[in-house]
C-alpha positions in Angstrom: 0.0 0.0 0.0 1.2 3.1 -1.0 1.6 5.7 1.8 1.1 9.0 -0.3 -2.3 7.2 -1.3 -2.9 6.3 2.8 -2.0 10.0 3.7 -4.4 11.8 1.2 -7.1 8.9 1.1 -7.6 6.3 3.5 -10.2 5.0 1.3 -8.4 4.4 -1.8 -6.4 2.2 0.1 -9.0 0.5 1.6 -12.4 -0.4 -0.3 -13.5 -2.4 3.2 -17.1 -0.4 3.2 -17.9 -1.0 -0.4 -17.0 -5.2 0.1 -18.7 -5.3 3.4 -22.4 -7.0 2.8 -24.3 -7.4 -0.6 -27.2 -5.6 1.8 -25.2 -3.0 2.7 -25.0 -0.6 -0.6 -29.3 0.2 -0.2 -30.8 2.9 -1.7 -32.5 5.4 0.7 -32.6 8.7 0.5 -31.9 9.5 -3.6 -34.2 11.2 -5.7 -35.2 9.1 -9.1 -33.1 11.9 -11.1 -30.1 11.0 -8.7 -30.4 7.4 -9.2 -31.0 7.6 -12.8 -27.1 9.0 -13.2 -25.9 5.6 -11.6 -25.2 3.1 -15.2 -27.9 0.0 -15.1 -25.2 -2.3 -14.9 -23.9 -1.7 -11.2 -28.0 -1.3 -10.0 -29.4 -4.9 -8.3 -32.4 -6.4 -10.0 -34.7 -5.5 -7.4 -33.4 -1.7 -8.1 -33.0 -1.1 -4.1 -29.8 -0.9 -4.0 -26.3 -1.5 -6.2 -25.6 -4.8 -7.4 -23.0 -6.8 -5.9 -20.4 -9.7 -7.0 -20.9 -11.6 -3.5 -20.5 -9.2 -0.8 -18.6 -7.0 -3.1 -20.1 -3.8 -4.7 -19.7 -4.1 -9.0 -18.9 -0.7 -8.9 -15.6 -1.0 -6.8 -12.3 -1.7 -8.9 -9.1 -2.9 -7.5 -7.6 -5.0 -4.1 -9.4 -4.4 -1.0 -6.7 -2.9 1.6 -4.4 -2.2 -0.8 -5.4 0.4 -3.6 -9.3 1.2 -4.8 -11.6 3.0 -6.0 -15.2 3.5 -7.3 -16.4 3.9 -11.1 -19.3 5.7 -10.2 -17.4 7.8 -7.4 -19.6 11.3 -9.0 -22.9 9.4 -8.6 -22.6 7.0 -5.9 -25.5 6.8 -3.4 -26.3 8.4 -0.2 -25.3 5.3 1.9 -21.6 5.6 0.2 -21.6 9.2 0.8 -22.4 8.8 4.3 -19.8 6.3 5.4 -16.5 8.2 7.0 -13.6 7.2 7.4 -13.2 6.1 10.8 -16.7 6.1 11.8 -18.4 3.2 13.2 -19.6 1.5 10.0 -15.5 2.4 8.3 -14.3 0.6 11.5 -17.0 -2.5 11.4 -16.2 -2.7 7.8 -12.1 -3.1 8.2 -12.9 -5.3 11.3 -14.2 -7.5 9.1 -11.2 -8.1 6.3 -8.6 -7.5 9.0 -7.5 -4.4 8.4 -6.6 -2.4 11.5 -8.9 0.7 12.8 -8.4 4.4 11.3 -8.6 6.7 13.6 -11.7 9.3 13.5 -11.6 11.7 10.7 -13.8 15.3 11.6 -16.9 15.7 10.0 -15.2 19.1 8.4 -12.6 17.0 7.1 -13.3 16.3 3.9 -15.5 13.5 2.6 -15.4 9.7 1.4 -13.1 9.1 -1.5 -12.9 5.6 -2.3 
């Protein structure tokens, strides 16, 4: 893992949140307009949420805990917007492909970049 990519983005060298449950990446809060930008191939059949390759979101590209990133990044949904890095869910997430905690990030920080 690169540590300039650590240092400006703890997501792109992570990905944990986006592999985390095939549940997990739901639609909520969008408008139709906003979900209409995300391409028909990463949405679920059920159209309730993106679709997934296991527990893995199809829109996330490359090695989980090493280097990643999302192809829909621009358009992603609320839920991905909403995850932090070092928040609850960032922490669960990690727990889960045994990759250690990030420490709380501000809510004035910045926001999600994987």
């Amino acid at each position: 893992m690169s540590a300039t990519i650590m240092a400006e983005s703890p997501c792109q060298a992570c990905g944990a949140c986006c592999s985390y449950s095939a549940n997990w990446p739901r639609f909520t809060t969008e408008s139709d307009t906003a979900l209409d930008l995300i391409p028909e191939k990463f949405v679920n059949e059920g159209l309730s949420g993106m679709r997934c390759e296991g527990d893995r979101c199809a829109a996330l590209s490359g090695k989980v805990g090493e280097m990643t990133s999302c192809q829909i990044y621009a358009v992603r949904p609320e839920v991905c917007r909403t995850c932090m890095p070092g928040d609850p869910e960032c922490a669960m997430a990690r727990r889960r492909h045994g990759l250690p905690a990030l420490a709380v990030v501000p809510a004035n920080a910045g926001t999600h970049t994987a």
